[in-house]
C-alpha positions as CSV (number, residue, x, y, z in Angstrom):
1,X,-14.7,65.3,188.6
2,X,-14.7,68.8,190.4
3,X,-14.2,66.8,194.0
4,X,-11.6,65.2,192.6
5,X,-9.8,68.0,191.3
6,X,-10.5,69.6,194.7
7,X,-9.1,67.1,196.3
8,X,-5.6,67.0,194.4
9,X,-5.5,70.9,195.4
10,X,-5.9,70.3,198.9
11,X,-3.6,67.1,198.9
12,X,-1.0,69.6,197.3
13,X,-0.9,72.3,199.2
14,X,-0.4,70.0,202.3
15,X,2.8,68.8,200.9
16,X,3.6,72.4,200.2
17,X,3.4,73.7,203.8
18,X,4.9,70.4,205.1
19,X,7.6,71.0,202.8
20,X,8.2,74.7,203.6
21,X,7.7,73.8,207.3
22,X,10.7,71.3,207.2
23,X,13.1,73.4,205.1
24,X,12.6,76.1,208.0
25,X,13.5,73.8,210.7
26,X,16.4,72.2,209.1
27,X,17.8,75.5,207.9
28,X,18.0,74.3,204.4
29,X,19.7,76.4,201.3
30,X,17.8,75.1,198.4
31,X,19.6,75.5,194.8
32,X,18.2,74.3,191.8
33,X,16.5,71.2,193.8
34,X,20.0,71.0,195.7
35,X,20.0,71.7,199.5
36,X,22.9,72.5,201.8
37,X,21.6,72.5,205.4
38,X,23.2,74.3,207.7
39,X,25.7,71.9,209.4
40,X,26.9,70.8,206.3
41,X,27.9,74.4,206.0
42,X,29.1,74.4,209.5
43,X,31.7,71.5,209.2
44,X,32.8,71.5,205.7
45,X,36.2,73.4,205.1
46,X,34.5,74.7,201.6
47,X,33.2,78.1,201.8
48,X,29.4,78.6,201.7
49,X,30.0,80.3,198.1
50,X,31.6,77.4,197.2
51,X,29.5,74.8,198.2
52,X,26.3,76.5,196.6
53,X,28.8,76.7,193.8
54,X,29.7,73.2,193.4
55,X,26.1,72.6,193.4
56,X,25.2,74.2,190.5
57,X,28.1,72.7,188.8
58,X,26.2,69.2,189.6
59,X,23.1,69.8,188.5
60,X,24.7,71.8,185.2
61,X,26.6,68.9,184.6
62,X,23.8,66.7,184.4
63,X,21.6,68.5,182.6
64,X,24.7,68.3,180.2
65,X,24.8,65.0,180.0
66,X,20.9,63.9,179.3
67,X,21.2,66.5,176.4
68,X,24.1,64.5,175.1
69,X,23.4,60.9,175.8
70,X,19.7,58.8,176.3
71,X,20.0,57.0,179.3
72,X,19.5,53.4,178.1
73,X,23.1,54.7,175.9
74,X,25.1,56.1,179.1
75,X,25.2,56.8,183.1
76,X,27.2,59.7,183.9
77,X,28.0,61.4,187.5
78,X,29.2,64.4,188.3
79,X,30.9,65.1,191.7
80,X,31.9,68.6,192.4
81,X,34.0,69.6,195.0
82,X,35.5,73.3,195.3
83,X,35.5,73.4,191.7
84,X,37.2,70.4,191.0
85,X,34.1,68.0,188.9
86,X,34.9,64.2,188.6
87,X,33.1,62.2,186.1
88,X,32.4,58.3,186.4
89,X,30.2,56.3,185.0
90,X,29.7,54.7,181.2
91,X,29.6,55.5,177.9
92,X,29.8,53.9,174.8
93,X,32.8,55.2,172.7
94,X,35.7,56.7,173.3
95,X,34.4,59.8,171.6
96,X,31.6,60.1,173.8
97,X,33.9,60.1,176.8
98,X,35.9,63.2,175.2
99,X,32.4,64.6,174.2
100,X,31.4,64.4,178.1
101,X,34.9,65.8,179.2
102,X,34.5,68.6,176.7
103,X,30.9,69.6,177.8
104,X,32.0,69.8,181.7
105,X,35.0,71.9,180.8
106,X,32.8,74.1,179.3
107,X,30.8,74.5,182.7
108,X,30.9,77.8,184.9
109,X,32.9,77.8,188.1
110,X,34.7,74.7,186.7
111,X,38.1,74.8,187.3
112,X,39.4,71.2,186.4
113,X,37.7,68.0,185.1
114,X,38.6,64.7,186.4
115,X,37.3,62.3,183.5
116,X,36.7,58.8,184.8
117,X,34.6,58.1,182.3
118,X,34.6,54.2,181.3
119,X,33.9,52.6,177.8
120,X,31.5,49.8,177.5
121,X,28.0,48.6,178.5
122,X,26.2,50.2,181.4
123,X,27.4,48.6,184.6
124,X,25.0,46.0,186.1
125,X,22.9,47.3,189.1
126,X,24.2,44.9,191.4
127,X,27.4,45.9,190.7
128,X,26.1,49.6,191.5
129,X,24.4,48.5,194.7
130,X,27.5,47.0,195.8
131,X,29.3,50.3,195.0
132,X,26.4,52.1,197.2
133,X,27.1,49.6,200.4
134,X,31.2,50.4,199.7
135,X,30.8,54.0,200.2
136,X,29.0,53.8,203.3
137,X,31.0,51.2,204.5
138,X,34.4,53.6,203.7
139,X,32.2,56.9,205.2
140,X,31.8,54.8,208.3
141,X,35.4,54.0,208.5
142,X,36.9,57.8,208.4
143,X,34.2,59.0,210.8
144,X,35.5,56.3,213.3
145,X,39.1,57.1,212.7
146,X,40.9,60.0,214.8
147,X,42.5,62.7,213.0
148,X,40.1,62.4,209.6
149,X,38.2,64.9,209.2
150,X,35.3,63.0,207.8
151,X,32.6,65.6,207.3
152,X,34.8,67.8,204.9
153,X,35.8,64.4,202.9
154,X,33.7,63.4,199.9
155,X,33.5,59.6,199.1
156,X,32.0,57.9,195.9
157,X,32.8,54.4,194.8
158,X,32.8,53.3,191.1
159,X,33.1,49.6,190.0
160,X,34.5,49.2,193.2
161,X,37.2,52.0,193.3
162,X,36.8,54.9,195.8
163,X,37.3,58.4,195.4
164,X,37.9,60.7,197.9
165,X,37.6,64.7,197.6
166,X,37.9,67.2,199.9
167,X,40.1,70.1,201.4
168,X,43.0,68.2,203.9
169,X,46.2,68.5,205.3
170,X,48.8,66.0,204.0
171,X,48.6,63.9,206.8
172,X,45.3,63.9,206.8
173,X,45.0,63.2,203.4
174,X,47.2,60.1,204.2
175,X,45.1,58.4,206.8
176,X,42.1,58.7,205.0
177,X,43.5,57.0,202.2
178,X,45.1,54.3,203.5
179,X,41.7,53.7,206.2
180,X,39.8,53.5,202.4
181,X,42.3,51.1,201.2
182,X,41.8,48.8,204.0
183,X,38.3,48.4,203.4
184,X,37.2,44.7,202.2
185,X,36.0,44.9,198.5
186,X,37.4,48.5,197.6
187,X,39.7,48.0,194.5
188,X,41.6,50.9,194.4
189,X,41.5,54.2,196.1
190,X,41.9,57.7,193.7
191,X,43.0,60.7,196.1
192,X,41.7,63.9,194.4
193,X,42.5,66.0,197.7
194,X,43.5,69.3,198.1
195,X,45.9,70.0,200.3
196,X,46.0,72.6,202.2
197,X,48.0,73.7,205.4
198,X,47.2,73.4,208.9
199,X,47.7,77.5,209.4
200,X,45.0,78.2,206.7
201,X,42.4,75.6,208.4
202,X,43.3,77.5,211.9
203,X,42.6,80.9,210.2
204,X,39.7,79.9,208.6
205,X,38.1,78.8,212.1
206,X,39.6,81.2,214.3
207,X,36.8,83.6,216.0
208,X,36.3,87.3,214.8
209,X,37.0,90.1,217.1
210,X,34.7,92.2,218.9
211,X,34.7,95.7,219.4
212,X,33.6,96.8,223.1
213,X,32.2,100.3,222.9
214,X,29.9,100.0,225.6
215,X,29.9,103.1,228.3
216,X,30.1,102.5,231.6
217,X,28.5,104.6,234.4
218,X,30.9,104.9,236.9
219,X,34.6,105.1,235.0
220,X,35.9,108.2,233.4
221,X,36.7,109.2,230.5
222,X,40.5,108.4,229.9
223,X,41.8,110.6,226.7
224,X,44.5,107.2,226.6
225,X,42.1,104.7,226.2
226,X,41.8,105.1,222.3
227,X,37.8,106.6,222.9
228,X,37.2,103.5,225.6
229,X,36.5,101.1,222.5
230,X,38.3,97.3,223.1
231,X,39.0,95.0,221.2
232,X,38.8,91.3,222.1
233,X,38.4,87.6,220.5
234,X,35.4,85.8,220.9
235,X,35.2,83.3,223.2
């Protein structure tokens, strides 16, 4: 018994250092069991704040909902995005779908509740499955199409209609709707974008200045030149 239990110690704290060794190479912000890794932060038009904000807002949510429901009762998701927390799945009464939309109101850093919620028996799994292969099928389509920008765009399919969150210009808001639309087997498409304008995304990723107060050994001092210091964009 005491091999045994020496071995489960050893078996352990290889999966620890494995773990810790790939979190370090992938750059990963873990939160709550959430991770963000680094490009995600790169390429998505949500602040870091926000994105380590919305998921805590996922993981509250769910704890949420297992306190109110057993799962053999209900299936309840929780998308965040910026703040904005959609809800799909099942429940069984009406009630219980206000009880669910009541509980994620209640959640910090939740600025509006999107309650998709539908009444009835838990959907099939193939039905699920089929909503799986959809998604990918629609994430595949924006990141082929020009002018989308895919990586900010969140996509989840229930009972065969897709929803799509994410910060985007009008136009771009427009394409990736109508490229969702036109996917074979997607039902209905449900825009919960925010639209923002193409000014803010260009200040957003515009480069910070530097300031250039290195000396140089052979100019002089010129009492005009604001103390030598510079200040250009990064290039």
């Amino acid at each position: 018994m005491p091999i045994k239990f020496h071995s489960q110690r050893i078996m352990l704290a290889g999966l620890a250092l494995t773990t810790l060794t790939t979190l370090a190479g992938c750059g990963a912000l873990v939160v709550g069991g959430a991770a963000a890794t680094t490009a995600a932060v790169a390429t998505d038009r949500r602040t870091t704040g926000e994105q380590v904000e919305d998921q805590a807002i996922e993981l509250k949510a769910g704890a949420e909902m297992r306190r109110l429901f057993n799962e053999d009762q209900a299936r309840v998701n929780a998308t965040s995005y910026a703040g904005l927390l959609l809800l799909t799945g099942d429940v069984p009464t009406e009630q219980d779908k206000q009880k669910a939309g009541t509980a994620a109101e209640g959640i910090e850093k939740v600025k509006r509740v999107v309650n998709q919620l539908r009444v009835g028996d838990i959907t099939p799994i193939s039905v699920r499955t089929n909503d799986t292969w959809l998604t990918s099928k629609v994430k595949t389509a924006l990141i082929n199409t020009k002018e989308v920008p895919s990586r900010t765009i969140n996509v989840s399919t229930e009972r065969g209609i897709v929803y799509l969150m994410g910060k985007v210009t009008a136009p771009e808001g427009e394409r990736a709707g109508k490229v969702a639309a036109g996917i074979t087997g997607v039902n209905k498409v449900v825009k919960l974008f925010q639209i923002v304008s193409p000014e803010s995304i260009a200040a957003a990723q515009s480069p910070a200045p530097v300031d250039d107060a290195s000396a140089s050994a052979t100019s002089t001092p010129d009492s005009n030149a604001s103390n030598g210091v510079e200040v250009m964009p990064v290039q």
